[in-house]
N, C-alpha and C positions, 0 to 999 in steps of 0.2 A: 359615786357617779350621779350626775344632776337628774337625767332619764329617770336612775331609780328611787330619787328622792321623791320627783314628781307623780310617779304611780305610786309612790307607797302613800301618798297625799291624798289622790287624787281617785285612784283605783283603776281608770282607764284611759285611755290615750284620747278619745272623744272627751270625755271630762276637762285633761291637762287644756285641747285644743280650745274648749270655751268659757272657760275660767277670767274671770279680770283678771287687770294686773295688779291690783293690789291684793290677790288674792297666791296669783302665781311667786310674788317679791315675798309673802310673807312664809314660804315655804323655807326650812332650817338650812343652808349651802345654796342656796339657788341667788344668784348675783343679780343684779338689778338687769344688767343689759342682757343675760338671757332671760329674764324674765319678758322684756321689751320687745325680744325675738320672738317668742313663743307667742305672744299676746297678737304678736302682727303678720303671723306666719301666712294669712292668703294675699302680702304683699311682697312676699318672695317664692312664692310656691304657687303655679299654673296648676292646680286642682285636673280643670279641661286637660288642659295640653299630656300631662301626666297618664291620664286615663285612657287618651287618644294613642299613646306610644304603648301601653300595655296590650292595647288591643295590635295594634300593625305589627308588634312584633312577636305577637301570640307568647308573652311572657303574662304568668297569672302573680300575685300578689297575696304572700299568704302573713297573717297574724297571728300569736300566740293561741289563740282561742281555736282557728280552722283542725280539726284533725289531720289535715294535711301538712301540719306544721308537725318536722320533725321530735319525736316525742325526748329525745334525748337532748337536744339542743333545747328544749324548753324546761330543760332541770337545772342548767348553769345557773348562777345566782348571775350576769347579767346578758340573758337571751335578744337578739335584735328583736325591737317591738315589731317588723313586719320584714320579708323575703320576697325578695325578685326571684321568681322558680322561672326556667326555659328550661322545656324537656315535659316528655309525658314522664320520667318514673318517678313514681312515689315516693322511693326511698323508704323502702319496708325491711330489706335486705340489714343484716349486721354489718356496720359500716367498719373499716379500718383506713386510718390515716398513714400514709407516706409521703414523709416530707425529706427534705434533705436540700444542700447547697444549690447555687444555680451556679458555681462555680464547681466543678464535677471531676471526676476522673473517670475512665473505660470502664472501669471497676464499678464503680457507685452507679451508673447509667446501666450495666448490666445484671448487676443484684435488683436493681428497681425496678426493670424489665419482668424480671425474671420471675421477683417473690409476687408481684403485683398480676400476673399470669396464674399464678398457681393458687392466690387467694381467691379471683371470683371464678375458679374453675370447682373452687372448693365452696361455692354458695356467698361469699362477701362483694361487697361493695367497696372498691378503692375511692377516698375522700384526697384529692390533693388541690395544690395553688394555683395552677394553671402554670406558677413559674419558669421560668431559664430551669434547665439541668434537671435534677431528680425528679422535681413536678412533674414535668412531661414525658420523663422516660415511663413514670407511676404509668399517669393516664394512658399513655401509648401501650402499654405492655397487658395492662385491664384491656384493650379495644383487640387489640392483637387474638386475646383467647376468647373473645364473643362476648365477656363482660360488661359489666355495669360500672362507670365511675362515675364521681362529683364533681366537680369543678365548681371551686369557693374564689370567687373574682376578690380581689383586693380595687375594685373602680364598678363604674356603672354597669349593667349587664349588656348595654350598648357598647361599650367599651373596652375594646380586648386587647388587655394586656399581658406579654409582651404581643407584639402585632402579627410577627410572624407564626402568632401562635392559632390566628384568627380559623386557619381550615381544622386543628386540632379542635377548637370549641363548636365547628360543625357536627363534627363526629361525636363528641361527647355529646350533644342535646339529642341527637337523633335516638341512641339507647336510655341515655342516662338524662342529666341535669345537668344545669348551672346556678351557684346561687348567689346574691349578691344583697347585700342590707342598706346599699348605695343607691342613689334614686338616677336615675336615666342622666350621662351625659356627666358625670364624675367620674373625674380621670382620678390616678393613683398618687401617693404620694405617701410619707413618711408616717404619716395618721392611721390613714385606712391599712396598709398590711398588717401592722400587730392585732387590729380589729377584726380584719380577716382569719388571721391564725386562729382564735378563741372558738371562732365557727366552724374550722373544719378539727379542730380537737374536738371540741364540743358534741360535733356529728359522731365522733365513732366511739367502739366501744374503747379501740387501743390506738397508739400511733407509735409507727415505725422512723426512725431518723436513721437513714440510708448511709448521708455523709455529710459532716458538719461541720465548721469551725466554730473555734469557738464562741465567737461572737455573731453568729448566722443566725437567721431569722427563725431556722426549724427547731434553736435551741430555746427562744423565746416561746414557740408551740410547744415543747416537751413538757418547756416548764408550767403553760396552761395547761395541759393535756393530766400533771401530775395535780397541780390543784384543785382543777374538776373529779379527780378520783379515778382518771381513766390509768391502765397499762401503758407505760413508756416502756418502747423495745429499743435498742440499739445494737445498729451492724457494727461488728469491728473493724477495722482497716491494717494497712499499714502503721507502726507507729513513728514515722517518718514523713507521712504523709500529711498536709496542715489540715485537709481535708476532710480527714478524721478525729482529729484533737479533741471536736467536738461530744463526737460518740464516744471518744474514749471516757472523756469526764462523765459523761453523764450514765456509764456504766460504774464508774467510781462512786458515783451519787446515789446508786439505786438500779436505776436503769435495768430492765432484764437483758442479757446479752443475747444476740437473734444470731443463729445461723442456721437457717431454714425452718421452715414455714410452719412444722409438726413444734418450736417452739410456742407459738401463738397458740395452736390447737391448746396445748399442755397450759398453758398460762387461762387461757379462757375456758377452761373445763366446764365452768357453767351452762356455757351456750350449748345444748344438750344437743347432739346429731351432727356434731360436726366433724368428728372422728372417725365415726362409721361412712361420712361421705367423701370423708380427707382418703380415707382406705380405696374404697369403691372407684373414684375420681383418678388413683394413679392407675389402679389395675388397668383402665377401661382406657388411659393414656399411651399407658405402655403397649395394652394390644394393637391400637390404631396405630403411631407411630415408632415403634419401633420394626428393624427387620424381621423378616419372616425367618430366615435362618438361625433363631436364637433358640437355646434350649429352656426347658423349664426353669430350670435354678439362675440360669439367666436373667430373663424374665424376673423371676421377681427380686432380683437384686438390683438390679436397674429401678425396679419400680419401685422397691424402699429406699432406694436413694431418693428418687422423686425429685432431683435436680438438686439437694441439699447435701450436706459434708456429715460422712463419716465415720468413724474406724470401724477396722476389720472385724473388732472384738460387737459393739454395737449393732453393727450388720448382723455378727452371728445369733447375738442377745434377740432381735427382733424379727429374724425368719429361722432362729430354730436346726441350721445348716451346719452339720460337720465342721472343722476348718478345712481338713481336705478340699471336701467339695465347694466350700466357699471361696477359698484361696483358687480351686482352679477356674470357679467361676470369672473371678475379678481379671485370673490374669488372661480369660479370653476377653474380654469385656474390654480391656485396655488395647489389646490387640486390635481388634475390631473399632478402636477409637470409640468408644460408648464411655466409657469411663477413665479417670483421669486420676494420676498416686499422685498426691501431693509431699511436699518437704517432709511438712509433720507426721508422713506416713497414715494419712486419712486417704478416703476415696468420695470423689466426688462425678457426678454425672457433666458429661459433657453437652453444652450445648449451643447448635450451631446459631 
């Protein structure tokens, strides 16, 4: 990349900016006509006018150097030399990426709801596109349970795309952020999205790919998200479904297979306290929203479901319960519509 030729030349982006041009041309890959650009950049670039739209639209400007500048995003071998931030949050929280198709099914908008609910209830930050389809189900589903999400623009931070998404990008700056490596007033196009994706891989520790074809955009994130060394998850699907084809390969590939949320836990063990608060977090769910008429063993069969799939036997593995009494549990639990037998003979929580 020409950018990182020029710092590694150069050392810092005020250097690159005041360098001659015979000085920028003699850099190793660097073409004469960017050279030419870069030498005459305060003749395409309103400095003022730039500085003037930061400030009206209370958007700050961060560089690799600020602390403010996410410290994971600045380990990618090619980081944006500076960020359009809108939103007070820091982004201090462990981020996790959900991406998926903008072409969707009931299914994929309701896992992306769902797990994205359950993760910043569990202490994370959901990182998604802003996109059609899984994007916005992510963000929506974070805002849903009082969370924190990202939103990584593919265009200017002035610039919301898709448009109907513009009251969605209110609600995220209010909690969270948005962030954008595009200068005021660039729209999207074939360039900027795979740019974008490197940034919101790059933000987190893992990324999830909800639902995908194969040749979607969230698979070209997976595959930066692998490069950079992060965890790639993938949902299952249908395998009839085109919508899946995606995730299917990419669990063929490697890919960790996700069905529900206590995988992530198990995959990021490192992240020290997150298990004890994944624990804490259903119990304290389950009390608030579920009926009051539920028994003890109820209760907490419900709550290690925790909205995720799974057998009888597993269930019994992880609360320690008779089958007897687990088995009568489940089938009050179904009765009462709280819980749900699937084909495969697993149990899964229902929810509305």
């Amino acid at each position: 990349m020409a950018l990182n030729r020029l710092l590694a030349a150069f050392g810092k982006p005020q250097a690159i900016l005041q360098a001659p041009l015979r000085r920028l041309a003699s850099v190793e890959g660097i073409r004469p006509s960017a050279a030419r650009a870069v030498c005459d950049w305060r003749t395409s670039i309103d400095l003022a006018n730039e500085e003037r739209k930061l400030a009206s639209s209370e958007t700050s400007f961060l560089i690799r150097e600020d602390e403010a500048y996410p410290r994971l995003l600045r380990e990618i071998h090619d980081p944006p030399i500076g960020l359009y931030k809108k939103g007070a949050y820091a982004l201090k929280d462990t981020c996790i990426a959900v991406i998926g198709s903008r072409r969707t099914t009931q299914y994929g908008l309701s896992v992306a709801r769902r797990l994205s609910s359950e993760l910043v209830r569990l202490g994370f930050c959901v990182v998604s596109g802003l996109a059609r389809g899984i994007d916005t189900a992510a963000h929506e589903g974070a805002l849903a349970a009082g969370g924190r999400t990202v939103a990584v623009l593919g265009s200017g931070i002035d610039t919301i795309y898709p448009p109907e998404n513009e009251g969605l990008f209110g609600r995220i700056v209010e909690t969270g952020a948005a962030l954008s490596e595009f200068p005021f007033g660039r729209g999207p196009d074939r360039q900027t999205f795979p740019m974008r994706n490197r940034i919101v891989s790059g933000l987190s520790d893992a990324a999830v790919v909800v639902e995908s074809d194969v040749d979607g955009g969230a698979m070209i994130t997976a595959r930066l998200a692998a490069e950079q060394g992060r965890t790639v998850f993938a949902v299952p699907g249908r395998i009839d479904q085109p919508t899946s084809a995606g995730c299917h390969q990419l669990i063929r590939d490697g890919a960790v297979l996700l069905t529900g949320v206590d995988d992530i836990l198990s995959e990021l063990s490192y992240l020290k306290g997150f298990r004890k608060t994944a624990a804490l977090a259903k119990v304290e769910e389950v009390r608030q929203q579920t009926p009051a008429n539920l028994t003890d063993e109820e209760q907490l069969i419900l709550g290690c479901l925790g909205g995720g799939i799974l057998t009888q036997d597993a269930l019994s593995e992880r609360l320690g319960l008779a089958s007897p009494k687990l088995a009568a549990g489940l089938m009050m639990l179904e009765l009462k519509r709280l819980v749900s037998k699937r084909l495969d003979g697993s149990y899964e929580g229902v929810v509305d």
